[in-house]
C-alpha positions as CSV (number, residue, x, y, z in Angstrom):
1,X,22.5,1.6,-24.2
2,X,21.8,2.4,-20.7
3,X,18.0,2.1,-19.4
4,X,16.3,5.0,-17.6
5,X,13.6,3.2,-15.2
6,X,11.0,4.8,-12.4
7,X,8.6,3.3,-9.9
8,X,6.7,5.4,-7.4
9,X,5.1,6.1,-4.7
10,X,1.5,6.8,-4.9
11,X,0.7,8.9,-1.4
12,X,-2.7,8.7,-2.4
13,X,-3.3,5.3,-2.6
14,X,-0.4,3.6,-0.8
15,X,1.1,1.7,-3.6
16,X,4.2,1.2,-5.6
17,X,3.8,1.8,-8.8
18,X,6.4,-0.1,-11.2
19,X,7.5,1.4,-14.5
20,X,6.4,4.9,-13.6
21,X,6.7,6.6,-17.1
22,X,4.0,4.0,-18.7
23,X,1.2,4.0,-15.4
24,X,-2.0,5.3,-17.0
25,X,-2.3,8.0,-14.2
26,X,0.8,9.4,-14.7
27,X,0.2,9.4,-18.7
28,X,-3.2,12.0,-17.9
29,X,-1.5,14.3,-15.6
30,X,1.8,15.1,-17.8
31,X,0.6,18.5,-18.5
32,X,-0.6,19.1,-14.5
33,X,3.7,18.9,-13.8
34,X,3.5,15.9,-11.9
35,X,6.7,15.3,-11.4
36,X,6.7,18.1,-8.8
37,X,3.5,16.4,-7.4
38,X,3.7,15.6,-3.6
39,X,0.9,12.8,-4.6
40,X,4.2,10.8,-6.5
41,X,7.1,10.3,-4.8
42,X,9.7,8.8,-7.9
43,X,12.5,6.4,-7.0
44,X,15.2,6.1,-9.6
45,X,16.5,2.5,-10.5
46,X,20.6,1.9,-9.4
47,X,21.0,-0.1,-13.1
48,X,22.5,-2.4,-10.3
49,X,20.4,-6.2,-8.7
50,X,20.4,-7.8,-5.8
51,X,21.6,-11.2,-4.9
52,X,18.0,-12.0,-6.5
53,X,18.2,-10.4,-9.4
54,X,15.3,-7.6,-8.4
55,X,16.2,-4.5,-9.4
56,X,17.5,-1.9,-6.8
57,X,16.4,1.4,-6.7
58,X,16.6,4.7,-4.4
59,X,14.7,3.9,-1.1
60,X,15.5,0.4,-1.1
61,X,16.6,-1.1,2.1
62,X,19.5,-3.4,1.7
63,X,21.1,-6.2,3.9
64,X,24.7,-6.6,2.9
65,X,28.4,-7.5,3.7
66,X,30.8,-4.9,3.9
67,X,35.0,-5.5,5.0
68,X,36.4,-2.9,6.9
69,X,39.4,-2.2,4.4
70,X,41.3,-5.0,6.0
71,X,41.0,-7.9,3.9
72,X,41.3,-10.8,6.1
73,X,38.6,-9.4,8.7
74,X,35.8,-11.3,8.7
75,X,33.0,-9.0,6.6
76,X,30.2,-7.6,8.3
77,X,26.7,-7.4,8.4
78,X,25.1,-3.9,8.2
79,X,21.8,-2.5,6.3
80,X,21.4,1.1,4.4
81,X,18.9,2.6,2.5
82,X,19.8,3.5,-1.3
83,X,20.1,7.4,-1.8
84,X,21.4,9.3,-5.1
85,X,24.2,11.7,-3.5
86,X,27.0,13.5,-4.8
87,X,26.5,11.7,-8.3
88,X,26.2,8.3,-7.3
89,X,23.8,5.4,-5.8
90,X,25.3,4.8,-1.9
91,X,24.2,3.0,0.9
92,X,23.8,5.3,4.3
93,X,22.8,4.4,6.9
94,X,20.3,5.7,9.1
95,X,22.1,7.7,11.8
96,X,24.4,8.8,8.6
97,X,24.0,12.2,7.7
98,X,27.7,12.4,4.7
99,X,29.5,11.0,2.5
100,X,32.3,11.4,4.4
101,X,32.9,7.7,5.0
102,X,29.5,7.8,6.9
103,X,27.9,5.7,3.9
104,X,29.0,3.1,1.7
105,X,29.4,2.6,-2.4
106,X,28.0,-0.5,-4.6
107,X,31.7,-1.6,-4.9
108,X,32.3,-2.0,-1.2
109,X,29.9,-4.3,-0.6
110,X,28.8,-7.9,-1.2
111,X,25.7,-10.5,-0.6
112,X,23.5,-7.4,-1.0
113,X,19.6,-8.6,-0.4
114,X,16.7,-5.6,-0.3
115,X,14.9,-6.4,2.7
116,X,12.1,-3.7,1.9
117,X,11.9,0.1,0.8
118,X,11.4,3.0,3.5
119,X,7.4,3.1,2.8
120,X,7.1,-0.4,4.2
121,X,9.7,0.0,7.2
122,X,8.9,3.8,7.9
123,X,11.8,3.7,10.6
124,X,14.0,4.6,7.5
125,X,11.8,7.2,5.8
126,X,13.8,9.8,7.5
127,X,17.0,8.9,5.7
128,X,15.9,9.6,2.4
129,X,14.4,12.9,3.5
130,X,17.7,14.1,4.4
131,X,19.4,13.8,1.2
């Protein structure tokens, strides 16, 4: 049985919001359509963890290993934000702006460590944006 989970954003109040679909606040406004609120902004969860076992969801900033394609390269460092494109969870970067190779899948990568989310490094907002 797969599990559906949501934080959010609360613009409002600056705050993450954990389990999004059982917060108090979001329980009074389901008739208001908050889901198209701008006060909310809702971050899916990847069903995938970290080396740390915390749960990794879309805005996430991630630290991680990726190889080139060439096996006995030495891997390398990069970091990406998580973004739901094209059907799946992926890791662009923030100069990416495709799939196309410019961005990098959950089974190409290794050591993966969140690092933050693009509210608390704002340099990375714009990455999310552009989905």
């Amino acid at each position: 049985m797969s599990q559906w989970l949501f934080r959010a954003w609360d613009t409002k109040e600056k705050i993450m919001i954990n389990d999004f679909l059982n917060y108090a606040g979001w329980e009074g406004q389901k008739g208001n359509n908050s889901w198209n609120s701008k006060r909310y902004i809702i971050q899916q969860w990847s069903g995938l963890k970290d080396n740390y076992k915390k749960d990794i969801y879309t805005g996430d900033i991630l630290r991680f290993q990726y190889n080139e394609g060439i096996f006995w390269q030495k891997p390398r460092l990069a970091t990406g934000v998580v973004v739901f494109e094209e059907a799946c969870f992926i890791l662009k970067h923030k100069s990416f702006h495709s799939t196309s190779r410019n961005g990098w899948t959950f089974h190409d990568i290794k050591n993966k460590e969140i690092i933050g989310n693009i509210f608390t490094l704002p340099k990375w907002r714009i990455t999310l944006n552009d989905e």
